[in-house]
N, C-alpha and C positions, 0 to 999 in steps of 0.2 A: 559087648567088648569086641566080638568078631567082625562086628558091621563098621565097630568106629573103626578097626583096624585095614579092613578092605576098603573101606572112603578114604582114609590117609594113603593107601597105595594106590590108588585109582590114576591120580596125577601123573607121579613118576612113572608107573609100568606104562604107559601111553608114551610118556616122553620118551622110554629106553625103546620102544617098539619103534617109534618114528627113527630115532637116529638109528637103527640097526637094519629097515627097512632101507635107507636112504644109502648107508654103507654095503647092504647087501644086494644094491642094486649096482651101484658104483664098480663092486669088485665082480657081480656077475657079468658086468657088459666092457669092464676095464677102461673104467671114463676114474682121471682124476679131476677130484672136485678142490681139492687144496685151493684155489683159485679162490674158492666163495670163503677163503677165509681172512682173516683181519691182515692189509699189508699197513705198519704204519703211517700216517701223514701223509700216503698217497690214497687220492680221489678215488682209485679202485681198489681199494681196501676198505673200504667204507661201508660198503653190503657186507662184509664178513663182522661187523657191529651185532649185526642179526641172523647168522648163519653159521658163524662162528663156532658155535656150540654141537650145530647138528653136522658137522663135518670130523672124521678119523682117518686117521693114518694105516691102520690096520685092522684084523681082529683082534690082536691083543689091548691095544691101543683104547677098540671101543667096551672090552669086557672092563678093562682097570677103572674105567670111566662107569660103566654101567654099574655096578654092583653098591658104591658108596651114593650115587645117587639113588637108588632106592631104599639105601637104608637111611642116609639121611632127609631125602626126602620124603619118606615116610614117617620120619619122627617131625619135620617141619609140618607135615597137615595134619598130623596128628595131635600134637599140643600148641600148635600156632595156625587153627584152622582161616580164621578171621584175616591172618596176614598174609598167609602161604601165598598167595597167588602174586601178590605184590613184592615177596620178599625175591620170589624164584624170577620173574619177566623182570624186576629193576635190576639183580643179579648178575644178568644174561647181558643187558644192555648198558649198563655203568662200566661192566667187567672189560667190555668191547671197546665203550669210549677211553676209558684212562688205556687200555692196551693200543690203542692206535695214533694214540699221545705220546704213548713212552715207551711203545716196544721197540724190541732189535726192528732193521728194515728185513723183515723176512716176512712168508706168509703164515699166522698163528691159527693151527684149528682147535678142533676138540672143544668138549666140556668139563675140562679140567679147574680151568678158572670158575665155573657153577659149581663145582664140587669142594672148592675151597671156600667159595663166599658162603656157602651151605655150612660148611664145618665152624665156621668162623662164627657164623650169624648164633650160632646153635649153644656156641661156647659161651662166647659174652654174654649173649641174655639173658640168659641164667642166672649169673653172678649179677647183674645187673641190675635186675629186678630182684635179688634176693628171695628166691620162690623155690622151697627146697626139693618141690620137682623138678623143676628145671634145673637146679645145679646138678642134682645129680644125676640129669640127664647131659649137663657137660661136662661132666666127668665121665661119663660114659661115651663121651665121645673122643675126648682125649685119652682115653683105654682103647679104642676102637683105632682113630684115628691119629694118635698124639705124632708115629714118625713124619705126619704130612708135613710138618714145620721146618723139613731141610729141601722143601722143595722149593722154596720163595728164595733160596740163594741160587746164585749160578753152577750149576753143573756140567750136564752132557749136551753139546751144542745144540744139539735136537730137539730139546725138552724148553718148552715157553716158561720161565720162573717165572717171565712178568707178568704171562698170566697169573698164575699161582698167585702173585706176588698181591697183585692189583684185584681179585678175587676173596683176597682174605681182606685186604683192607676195605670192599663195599661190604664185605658179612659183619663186619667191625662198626660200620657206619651206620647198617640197617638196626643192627642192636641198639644203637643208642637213640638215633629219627624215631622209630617204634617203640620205644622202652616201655611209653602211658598207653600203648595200645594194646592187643591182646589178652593174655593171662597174667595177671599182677596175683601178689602174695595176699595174703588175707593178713588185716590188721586189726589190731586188738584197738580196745575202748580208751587208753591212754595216748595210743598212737591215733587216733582218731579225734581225743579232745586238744592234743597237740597242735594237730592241723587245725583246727576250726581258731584257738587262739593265735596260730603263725596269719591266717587271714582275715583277723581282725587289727592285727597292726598296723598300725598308722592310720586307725577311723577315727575321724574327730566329732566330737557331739557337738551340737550347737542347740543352747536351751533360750525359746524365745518365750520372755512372760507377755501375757496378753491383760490387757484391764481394758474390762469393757468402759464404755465411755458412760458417764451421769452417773455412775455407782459408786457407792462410799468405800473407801479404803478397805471396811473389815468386810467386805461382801468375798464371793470364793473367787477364787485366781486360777484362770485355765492358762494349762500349761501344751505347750506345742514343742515338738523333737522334730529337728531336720538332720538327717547322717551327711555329713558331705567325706570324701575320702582324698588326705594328704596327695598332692601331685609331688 
């Protein structure tokens, strides 16, 4: 239990170390990076797609950021070991394209948009797949995290909701693209003979009699089955 739990933080505490190195370099030598982050529709905004995330305004700024990414990104490689890597880098990189499509014309940093598609991603699966660990691991997220939901309206000029905004909607999207992948529910023997009857419908049989040739009518009669399947 300890090991699986230290391989699900393994990710995150990496990720929190890079952006907090990156910010505590920034603020020891007083270079603003704001620059590398998302400006909408314009050409030089376009590295901030991919930079976006590793860039803060502040320390407060990076701890608000820090801390829900590791809890939620610890419960993503924890029970979605198989997707984590792809659910967190499409994330990062969706969150950036719809924001440089549809942001205010300002420069958007942070990983606040990752912290939302994370929340999001975490929520719907859940219910999604009907797997009652995972529900009620998003319900435990909306105990954890449920005020995040007044961050996707307009507030304090400062604050990106589009990220937010555009963050909750790839967590939303990954839930559903991945639903058949990772950990599914266990299903019973009714729900199993269900399905096997849902994809045999619409198979048609086709029975050909065969009579050998010179042989008398009451001699035996082989029978041949070909399956062909309704277009």
């Amino acid at each position: 239990m300890k090991k699986d739990l230290f391989r699900a933080l393994q990710f995150p505490i990496l990720f929190i170390c890079i952006i907090t190195a990156i910010h505590g370099y920034s603020d020891y030598y007083h270079i603003r990076l704001s620059h590398w982050g998302v400006y909408p529709r314009e050409s030089k905004g376009l590295i901030g797609i991919i930079t976006m995330a590793f860039i803060h305004g502040d320390w407060k700024h990076l701890f608000n950021n820090s801390v829900p990414l590791l809890v939620l990104g610890g419960a993503l490689y924890h029970f979605y070991k198989s997707l984590a890597n792809r659910v967190w880098i499409y994330s990062i990189l969706y969150t950036g394209t719809l924001l440089w499509l549809g942001g205010r014309p300002s420069f958007h940093i942070g990983a606040s948009g990752l912290v939302y598609a994370l929340a999001s991603f975490l929520f719907f699966s859940g219910f999604i797949r009907k797997h009652h660990s995972l529900m009620a691991l998003s319900m435990s997220v909306v105990f954890l995290y449920g005020g995040m939901v007044w961050g996707i309206f307009p507030s304090e000029e400062h604050i990106s909701w589009e990220g937010h905004l555009f963050g909750a909607l790839n967590g939303i999207f990954w839930a559903i693209y991945f639903k058949d992948e990772g950990p599914q529910r266990k299903k019973y023997s009714w729900e199993l003979e269900a399905d096997i009857l849902t994809s045999l419908d619409g198979l048609e049989v086709i029975y050909e009699i065969v009579e050998p040739n010179g042989l008398e009518n009451n001699t035996a009669t082989t029978y041949t089955y070909d399956y062909t399947t309704k277009k």
